[in-house]
KEDRENLO-984423 format. One record per residue (C-alpha): residue number from 0; x, y, z. Coordinates in steps of 0.25 Angstrom, whole numbers, plus 5000, padded with zeros to 4 digits. Each point is the difference from the previous one (the first is absolute). Layout:
BEGIN
<NUM <X Y Z>>
...
//
This chain:
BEGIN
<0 <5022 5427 5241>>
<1 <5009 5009 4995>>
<2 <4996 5013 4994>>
<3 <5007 5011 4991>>
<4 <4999 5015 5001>>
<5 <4998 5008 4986>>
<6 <5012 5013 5002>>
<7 <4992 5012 4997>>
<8 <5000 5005 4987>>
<9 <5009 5013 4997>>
<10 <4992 5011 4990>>
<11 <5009 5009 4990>>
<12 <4997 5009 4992>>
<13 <5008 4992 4989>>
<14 <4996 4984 4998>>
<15 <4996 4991 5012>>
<16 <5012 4990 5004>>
<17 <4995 4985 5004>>
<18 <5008 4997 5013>>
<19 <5006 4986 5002>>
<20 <4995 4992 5009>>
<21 <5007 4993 5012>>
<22 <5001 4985 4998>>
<23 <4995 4990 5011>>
<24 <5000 4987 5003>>
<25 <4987 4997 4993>>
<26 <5008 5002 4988>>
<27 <5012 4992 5001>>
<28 <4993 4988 5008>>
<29 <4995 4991 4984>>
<30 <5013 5000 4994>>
<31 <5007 4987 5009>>
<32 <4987 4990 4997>>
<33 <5000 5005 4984>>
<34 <5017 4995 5000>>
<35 <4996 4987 5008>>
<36 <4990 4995 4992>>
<37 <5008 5004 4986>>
<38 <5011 4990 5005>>
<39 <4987 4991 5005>>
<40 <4997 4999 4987>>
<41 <5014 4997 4992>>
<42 <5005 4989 5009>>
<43 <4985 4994 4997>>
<44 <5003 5002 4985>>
<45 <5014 4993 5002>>
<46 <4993 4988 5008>>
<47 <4991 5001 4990>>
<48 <5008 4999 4988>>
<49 <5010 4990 5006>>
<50 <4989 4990 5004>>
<51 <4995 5003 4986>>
<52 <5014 4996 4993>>
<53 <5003 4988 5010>>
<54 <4986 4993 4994>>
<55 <5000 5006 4986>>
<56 <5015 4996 4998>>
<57 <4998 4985 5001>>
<58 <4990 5000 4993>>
<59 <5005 5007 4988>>
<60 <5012 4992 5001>>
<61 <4992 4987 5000>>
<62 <4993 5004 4988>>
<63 <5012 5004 4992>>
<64 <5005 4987 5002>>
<65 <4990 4989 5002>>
<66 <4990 4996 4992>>
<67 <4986 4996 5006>>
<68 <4986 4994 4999>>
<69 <4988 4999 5008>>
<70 <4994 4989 4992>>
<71 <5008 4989 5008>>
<72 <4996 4990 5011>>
<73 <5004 4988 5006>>
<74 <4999 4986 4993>>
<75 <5005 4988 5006>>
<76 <5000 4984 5000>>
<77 <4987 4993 5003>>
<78 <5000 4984 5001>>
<79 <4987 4993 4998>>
<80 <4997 4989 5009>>
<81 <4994 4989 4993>>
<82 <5001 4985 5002>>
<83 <5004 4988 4993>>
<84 <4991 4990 5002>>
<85 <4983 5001 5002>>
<86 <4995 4996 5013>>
<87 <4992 5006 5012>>
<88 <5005 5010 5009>>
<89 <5004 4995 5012>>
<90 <5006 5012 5009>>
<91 <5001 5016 4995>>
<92 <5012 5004 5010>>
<93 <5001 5013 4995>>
<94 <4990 5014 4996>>
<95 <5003 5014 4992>>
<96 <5012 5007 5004>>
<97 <5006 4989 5009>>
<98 <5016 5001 4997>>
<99 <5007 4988 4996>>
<100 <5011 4993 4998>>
<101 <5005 4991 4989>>
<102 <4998 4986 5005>>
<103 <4987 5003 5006>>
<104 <4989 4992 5002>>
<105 <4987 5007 4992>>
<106 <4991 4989 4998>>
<107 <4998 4986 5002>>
<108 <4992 4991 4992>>
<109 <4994 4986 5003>>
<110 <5012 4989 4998>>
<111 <4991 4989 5002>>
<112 <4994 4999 4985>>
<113 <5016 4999 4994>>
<114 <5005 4994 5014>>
<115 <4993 4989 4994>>
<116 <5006 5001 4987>>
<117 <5014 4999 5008>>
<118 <4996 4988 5006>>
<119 <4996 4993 4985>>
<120 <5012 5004 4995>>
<121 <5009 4994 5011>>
<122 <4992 4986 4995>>
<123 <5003 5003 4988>>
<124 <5014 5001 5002>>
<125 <5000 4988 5008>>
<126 <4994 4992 4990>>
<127 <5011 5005 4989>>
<128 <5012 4997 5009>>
<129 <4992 4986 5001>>
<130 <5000 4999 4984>>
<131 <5013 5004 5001>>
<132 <5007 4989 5008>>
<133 <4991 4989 4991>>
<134 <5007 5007 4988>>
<135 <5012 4998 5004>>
<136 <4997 4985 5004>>
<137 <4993 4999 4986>>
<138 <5015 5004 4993>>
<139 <5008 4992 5011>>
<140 <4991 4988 4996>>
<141 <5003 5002 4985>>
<142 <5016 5003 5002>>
<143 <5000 4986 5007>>
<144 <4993 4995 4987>>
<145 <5010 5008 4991>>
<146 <5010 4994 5009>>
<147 <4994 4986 4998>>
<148 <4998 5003 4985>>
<149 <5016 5003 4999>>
<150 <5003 4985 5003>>
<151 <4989 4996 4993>>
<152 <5007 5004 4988>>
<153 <5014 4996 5004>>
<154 <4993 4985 5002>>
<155 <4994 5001 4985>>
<156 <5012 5004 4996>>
<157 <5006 4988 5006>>
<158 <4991 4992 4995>>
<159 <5002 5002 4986>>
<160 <5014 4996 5003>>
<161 <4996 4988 5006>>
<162 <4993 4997 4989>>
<163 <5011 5002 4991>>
<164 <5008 4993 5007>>
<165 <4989 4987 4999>>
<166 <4999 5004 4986>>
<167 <5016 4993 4999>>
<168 <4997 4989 5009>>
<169 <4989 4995 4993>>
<170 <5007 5002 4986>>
<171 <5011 4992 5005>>
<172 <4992 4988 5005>>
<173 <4993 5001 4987>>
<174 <5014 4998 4994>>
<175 <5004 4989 5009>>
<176 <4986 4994 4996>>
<177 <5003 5002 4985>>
<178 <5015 4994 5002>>
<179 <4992 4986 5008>>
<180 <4990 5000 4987>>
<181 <5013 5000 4991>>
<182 <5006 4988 5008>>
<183 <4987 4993 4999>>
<184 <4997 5002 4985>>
<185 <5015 4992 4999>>
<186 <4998 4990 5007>>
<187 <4987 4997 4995>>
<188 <5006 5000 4985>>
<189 <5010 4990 5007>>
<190 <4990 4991 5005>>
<191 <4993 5001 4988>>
<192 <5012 4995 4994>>
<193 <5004 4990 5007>>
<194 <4987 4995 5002>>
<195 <5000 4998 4983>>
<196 <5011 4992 5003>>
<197 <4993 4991 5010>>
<198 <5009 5004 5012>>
<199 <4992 5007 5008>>
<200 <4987 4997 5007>>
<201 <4986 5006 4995>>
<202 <5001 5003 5014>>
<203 <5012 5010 5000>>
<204 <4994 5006 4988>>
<205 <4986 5003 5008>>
<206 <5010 5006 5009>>
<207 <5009 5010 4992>>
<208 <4986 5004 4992>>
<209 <4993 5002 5013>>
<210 <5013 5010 5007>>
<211 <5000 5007 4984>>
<212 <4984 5005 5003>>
<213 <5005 5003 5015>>
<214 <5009 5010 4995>>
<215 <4993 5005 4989>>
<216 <4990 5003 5011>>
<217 <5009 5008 5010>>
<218 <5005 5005 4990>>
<219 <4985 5005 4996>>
<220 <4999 5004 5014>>
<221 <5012 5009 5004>>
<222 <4997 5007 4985>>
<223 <4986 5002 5007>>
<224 <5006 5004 5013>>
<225 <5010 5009 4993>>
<226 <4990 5006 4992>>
<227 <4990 5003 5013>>
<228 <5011 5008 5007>>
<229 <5005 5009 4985>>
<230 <4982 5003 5002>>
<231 <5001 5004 5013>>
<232 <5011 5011 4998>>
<233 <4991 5003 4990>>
<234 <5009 4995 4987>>
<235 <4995 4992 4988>>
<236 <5000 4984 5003>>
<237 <5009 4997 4988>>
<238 <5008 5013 4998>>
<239 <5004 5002 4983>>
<240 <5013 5000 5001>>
<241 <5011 4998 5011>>
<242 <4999 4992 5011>>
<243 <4990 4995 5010>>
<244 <5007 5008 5010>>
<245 <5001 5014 4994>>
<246 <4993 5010 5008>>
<247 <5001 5016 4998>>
<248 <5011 5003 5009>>
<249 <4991 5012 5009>>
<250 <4988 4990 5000>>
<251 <5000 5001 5017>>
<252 <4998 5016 4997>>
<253 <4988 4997 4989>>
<254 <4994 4990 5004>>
<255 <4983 5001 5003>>
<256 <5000 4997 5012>>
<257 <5013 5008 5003>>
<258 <4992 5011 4992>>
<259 <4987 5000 5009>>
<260 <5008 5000 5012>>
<261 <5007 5010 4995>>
<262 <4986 5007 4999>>
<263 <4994 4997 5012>>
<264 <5012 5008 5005>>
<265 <4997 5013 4994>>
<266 <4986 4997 5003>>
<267 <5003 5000 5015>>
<268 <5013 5010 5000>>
<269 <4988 5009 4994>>
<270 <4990 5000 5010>>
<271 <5011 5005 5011>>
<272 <5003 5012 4990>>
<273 <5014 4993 4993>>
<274 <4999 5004 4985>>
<275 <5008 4989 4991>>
<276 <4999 5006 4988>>
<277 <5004 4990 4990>>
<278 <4990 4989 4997>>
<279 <5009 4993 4992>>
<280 <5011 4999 5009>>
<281 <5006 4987 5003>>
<282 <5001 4995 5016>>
<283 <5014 5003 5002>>
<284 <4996 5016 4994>>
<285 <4988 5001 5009>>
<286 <5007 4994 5013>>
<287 <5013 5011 4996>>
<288 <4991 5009 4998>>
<289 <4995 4999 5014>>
<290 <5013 4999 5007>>
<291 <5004 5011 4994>>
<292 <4990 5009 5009>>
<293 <5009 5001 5009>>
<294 <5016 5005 5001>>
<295 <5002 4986 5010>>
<296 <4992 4991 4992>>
<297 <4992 4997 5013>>
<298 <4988 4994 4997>>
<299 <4995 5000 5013>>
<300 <5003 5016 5000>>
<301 <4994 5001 4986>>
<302 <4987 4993 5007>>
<303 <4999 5010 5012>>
<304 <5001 5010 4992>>
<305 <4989 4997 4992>>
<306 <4988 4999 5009>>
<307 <4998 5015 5003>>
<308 <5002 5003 4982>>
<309 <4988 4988 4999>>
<310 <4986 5007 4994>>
<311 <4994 4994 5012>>
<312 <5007 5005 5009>>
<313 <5001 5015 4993>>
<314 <4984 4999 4999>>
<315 <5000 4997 5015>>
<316 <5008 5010 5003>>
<317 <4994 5011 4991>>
<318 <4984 4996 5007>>
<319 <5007 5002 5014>>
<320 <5007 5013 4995>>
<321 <4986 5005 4995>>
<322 <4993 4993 5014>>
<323 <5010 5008 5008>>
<324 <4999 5015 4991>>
<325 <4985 4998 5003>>
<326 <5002 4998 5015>>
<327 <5008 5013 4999>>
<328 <4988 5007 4993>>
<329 <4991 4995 5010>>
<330 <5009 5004 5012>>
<331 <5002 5014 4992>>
<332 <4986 5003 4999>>
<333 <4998 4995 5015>>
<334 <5010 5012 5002>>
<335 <4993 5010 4991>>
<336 <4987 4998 5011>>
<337 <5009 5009 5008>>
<338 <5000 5014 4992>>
<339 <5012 5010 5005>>
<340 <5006 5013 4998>>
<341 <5010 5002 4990>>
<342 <5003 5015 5003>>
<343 <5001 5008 5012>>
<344 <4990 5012 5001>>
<345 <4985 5002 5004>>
<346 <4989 4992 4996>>
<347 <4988 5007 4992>>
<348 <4988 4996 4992>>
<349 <4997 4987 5009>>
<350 <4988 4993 4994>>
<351 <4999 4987 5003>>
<352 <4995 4993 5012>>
<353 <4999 4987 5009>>
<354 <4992 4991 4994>>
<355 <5002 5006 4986>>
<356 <5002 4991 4988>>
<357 <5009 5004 4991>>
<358 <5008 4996 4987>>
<359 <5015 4999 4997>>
<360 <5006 5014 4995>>
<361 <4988 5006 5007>>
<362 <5005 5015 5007>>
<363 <4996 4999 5014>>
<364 <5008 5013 5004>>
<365 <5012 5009 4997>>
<366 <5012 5003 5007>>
<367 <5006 5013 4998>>
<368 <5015 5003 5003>>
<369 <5005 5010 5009>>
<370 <5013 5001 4995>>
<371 <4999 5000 4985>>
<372 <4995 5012 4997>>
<373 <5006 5010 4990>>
<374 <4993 5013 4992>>
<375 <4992 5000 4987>>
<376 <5002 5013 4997>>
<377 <4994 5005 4986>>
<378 <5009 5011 4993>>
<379 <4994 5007 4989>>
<380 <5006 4999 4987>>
<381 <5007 5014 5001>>
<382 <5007 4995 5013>>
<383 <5008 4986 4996>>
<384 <5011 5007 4992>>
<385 <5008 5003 5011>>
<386 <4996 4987 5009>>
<387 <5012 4988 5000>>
<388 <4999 4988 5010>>
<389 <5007 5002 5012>>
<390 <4997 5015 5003>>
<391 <4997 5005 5013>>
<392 <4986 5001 5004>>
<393 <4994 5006 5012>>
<394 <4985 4996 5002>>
<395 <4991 5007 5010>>
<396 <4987 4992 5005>>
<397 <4987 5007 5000>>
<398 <4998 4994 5012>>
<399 <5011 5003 5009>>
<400 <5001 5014 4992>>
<401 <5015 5009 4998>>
<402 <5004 4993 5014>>
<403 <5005 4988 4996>>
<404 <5009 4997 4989>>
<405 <5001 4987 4992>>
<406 <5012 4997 4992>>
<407 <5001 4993 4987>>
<408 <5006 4997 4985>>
<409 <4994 4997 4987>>
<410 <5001 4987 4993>>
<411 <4990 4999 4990>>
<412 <4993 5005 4989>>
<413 <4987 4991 4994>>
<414 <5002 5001 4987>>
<415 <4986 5007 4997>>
<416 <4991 5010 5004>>
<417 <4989 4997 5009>>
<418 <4991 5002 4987>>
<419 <5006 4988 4992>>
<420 <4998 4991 5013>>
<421 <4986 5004 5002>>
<422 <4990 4988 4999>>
<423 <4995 5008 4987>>
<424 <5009 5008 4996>>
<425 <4997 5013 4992>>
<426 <4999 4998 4984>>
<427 <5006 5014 4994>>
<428 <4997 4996 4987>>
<429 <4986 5000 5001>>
<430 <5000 5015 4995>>
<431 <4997 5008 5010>>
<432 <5013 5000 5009>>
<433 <5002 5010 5011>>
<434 <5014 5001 5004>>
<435 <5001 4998 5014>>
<436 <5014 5000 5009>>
<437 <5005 4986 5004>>
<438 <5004 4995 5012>>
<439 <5010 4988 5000>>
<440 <5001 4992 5015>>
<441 <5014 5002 5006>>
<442 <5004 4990 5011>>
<443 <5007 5007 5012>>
<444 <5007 4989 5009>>
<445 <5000 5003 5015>>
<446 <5013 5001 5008>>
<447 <5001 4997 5014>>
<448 <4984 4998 5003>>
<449 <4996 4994 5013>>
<450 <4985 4996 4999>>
<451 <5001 5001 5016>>
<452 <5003 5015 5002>>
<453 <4992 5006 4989>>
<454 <4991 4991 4991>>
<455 <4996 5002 4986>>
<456 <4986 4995 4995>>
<457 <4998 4995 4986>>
<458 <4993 5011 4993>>
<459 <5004 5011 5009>>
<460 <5003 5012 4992>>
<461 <5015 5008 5000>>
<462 <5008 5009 4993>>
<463 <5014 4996 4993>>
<464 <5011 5010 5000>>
<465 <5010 4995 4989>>
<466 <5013 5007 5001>>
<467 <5005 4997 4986>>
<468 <5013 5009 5002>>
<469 <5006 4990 5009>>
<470 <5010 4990 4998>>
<471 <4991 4987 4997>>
<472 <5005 4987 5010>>
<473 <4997 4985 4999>>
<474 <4995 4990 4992>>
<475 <4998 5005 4985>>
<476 <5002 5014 5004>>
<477 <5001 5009 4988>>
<478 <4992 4992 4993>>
<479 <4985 5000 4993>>
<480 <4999 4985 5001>>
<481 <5003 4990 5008>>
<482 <5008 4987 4997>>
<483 <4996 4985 4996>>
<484 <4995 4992 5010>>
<485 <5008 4993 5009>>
<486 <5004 4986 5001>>
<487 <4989 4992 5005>>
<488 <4988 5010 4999>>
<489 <4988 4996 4994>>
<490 <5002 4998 4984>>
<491 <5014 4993 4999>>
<492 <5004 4992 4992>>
<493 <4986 4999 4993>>
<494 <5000 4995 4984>>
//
């Protein structure tokens, strides 16, 4: 311990004089720790005020240029399972938060109820290609009688002609008949004469009266045999004027029987689906007009392809095309018994179970996608100004906090506030209005997501950062809206 010695003090008469004391190193020995601890203290404040500015400066940055909200959250696509047909559950292959992938088997109903069906069906269809086949023999049967009906008419028409033809022979006998009668009636006035004169027998006489009457009377009868075939084409017996042997030049084309030949064609040519439109056309018209079905004038071509044009045949064929859509229904329906995934993602609110009985359209479950997730993000009224599709966004995850950044862009606006969309949306004109700041949903796309390295939840909540004094890049950048819908969305072509 050290200890100092007070100098004695010196007595004048004048005024007493203090005497210095001797410094030691009591004295000295604070000053070194007082110097260390001011520099302690300035190169904590410059730790303290770098640190300070490495954190605040980011963040003053961010909000000079971003624009953020905590009202955000992550939506994405839901499916909702459902099947197509009613029936009984047979197998329930998956439960809550399985993930799947498209084309996955979900659940499978009974098939034996529309197996069933299948199998009606395919007897059905049987029984309509049977139909079918008789069709066709049903028109093959009537084209023969067509066929048939065409020489048919060829034969009346030849007929008639022969007819004609007996018309002149007959007329000519009658003729030759009338020439003997003339040669008789003279020499019956000879022997008449002569017989006045007594030189000739009453014999000879009985003679010459007796050929007269004979050929008076064929006379009489080729008239009437004349007369029978002038009837049968259908003339007058003793025709007013002209000759027994005048006949319309076309009578082989109007003749009746001619005419209901002519008939009984079309009837026929009908049935197999051949329209002869004029009724009143002659045979030659009606056998032109159908040779003129074809380029060839190939009847025999003209008959082929005829039998699959027949009604019958087209009614067959339209029962089997009908037999065979309901074969597809059934068969379809057999399929919808197995109920697959449409997306890939995780399945949540499962609620049915084997043995379950449920109807078409009935939801069984939902699947939710892992990678169609984007950001609904509701602005307030005061932030959309600057906002444009295509601008930068960085989006922080409450979940995974500042240390992992996702990276996005803006593609939509909905055109209205959440207010206007609500189920019953606020009614300001009711008078007594309380003006409230809107919020309208702005769609933030994600870029470069992997569902695999960090997953977003639907409904998870985040924060947007919208850099809106960047360059805007992709689709619609720039712009408020987006475009029309592209080619074979939903809603094309519509009237």
């Amino acid at each position: 311990m050290n200890t100092s010695v007070a100098a004695p003090e010196e007595h004048t008469s004048g005024a007493t004089k203090p005497v210095p004391s001797t410094p030691t190193t009591s004295d000295a020995g604070p000053k070194l720790p007082r110097v260390w601890k001011r520099w302690a203290i300035g190169i904590v404040s410059l730790v303290g005020l770098a640190v300070a500015g490495w954190l605040i400066v980011p963040t003053v940055e961010t909000a000079l240029n971003t624009v953020s909200t905590d009202d955000a959250y992550v939506n994405g696509h839901v499916t909702f399972v459902a099947p197509r047909v009613s029936g009984q559950v047979l197998r329930v292959l998956v439960d809550d938060n399985y993930r799947v992938k498209a084309g996955e088997l979900l659940v499978e109903l009974d098939p034996e109820p529309y197996q069933i069906q299948v199998n009606l069906k395919k007897a059905a269809v049987t029984a309509a290609e049977a139909d079918r086949r008789a069709a066709e023999a049903e028109v093959r049967g009537l084209l023969a009688q067509l066929r048939s009906q065409r020489w048919k008419l060829q034969t009346a028409m030849e007929q008639v002609d022969n007819q004609v033809a007996l018309l002149n022979a007959r007329a000519a006998a009658l003729r030759s008949k009338e020439a003997t009668l003339e040669r008789a009636n003279a020499d019956l006035a000879r022997l008449k004469e002569t017989f006045g004169k007594g030189a000739s027998a009453r014999q000879e006489l009985d003679a010459g009266i007796e050929a007269a009457g004979v050929a008076e009377a064929q006379v009489k009868q080729a008239a009437q045999e004349v007369y029978e075939v002038r009837v049968t084409l259908g003339l007058p017996p003793r025709p007013a004027s002209g000759s027994l042997t005048a006949v319309p030049a076309d009578l082989n084309q109007t003749f009746s029987t001619v005419r209901q030949t002519v008939a009984d064609f079309i009837h026929i040519a009908a049935q197999v689906g051949l329209p002869l439109n004029r009724s009143e056309a002659t045979p030659t018209e009606v056998l032109e007009e159908f040779r003129s079905r074809d380029a060839a004038r190939d009847v025999d071509r003209i008959f082929a392809a005829l039998i699959p044009e027949a009604p019958a045949v087209k009614q067959a064929d339209a029962k089997l095309m009908q037999a065979r859509r309901d074969l597809d229904q059934a068969e379809l329906n057999l399929r919808y018994c197995r109920v697959y995934a449409e997306i890939d993602g995780v399945v949540t609110r499962r609620n049915v179970n084997r043995g379950n009985n449920i109807l078409a359209g009935q939801q069984v479950m939902a699947v939710r996608s892992l990678t169609e997730i984007w950001i609904d993000a509701n602005y307030k009224e005061t932030q959309i100004a600057p906002l444009k599709i295509g601008q930068r966004v960085d989006v922080y995850a409450d979940t995974y906090g500042s240390r992992r950044t996702f990276r996005g862009r803006i593609t939509g606006f909905t055109n209205g506030t959440g207010s206007t969309l609500a189920l019953l949306p606020a009614q300001n004109a009711t008078g007594n209005f309380v003006k409230v700041v809107q919020r309208l949903p702005v769609r933030i796309e994600l870029e470069d997501y992997d569902p695999e390295v960090d997953t977003l939840y639907a409904g998870l909540s985040v924060t947007p950062y919208v850099y809106y004094k960047d360059q805007s890049a992709g689709p619609n950048a720039g712009r408020r809206l987006q475009d029309l819908a592209r080619p074979g969305t939903p809603g094309e072509n519509r009237p």
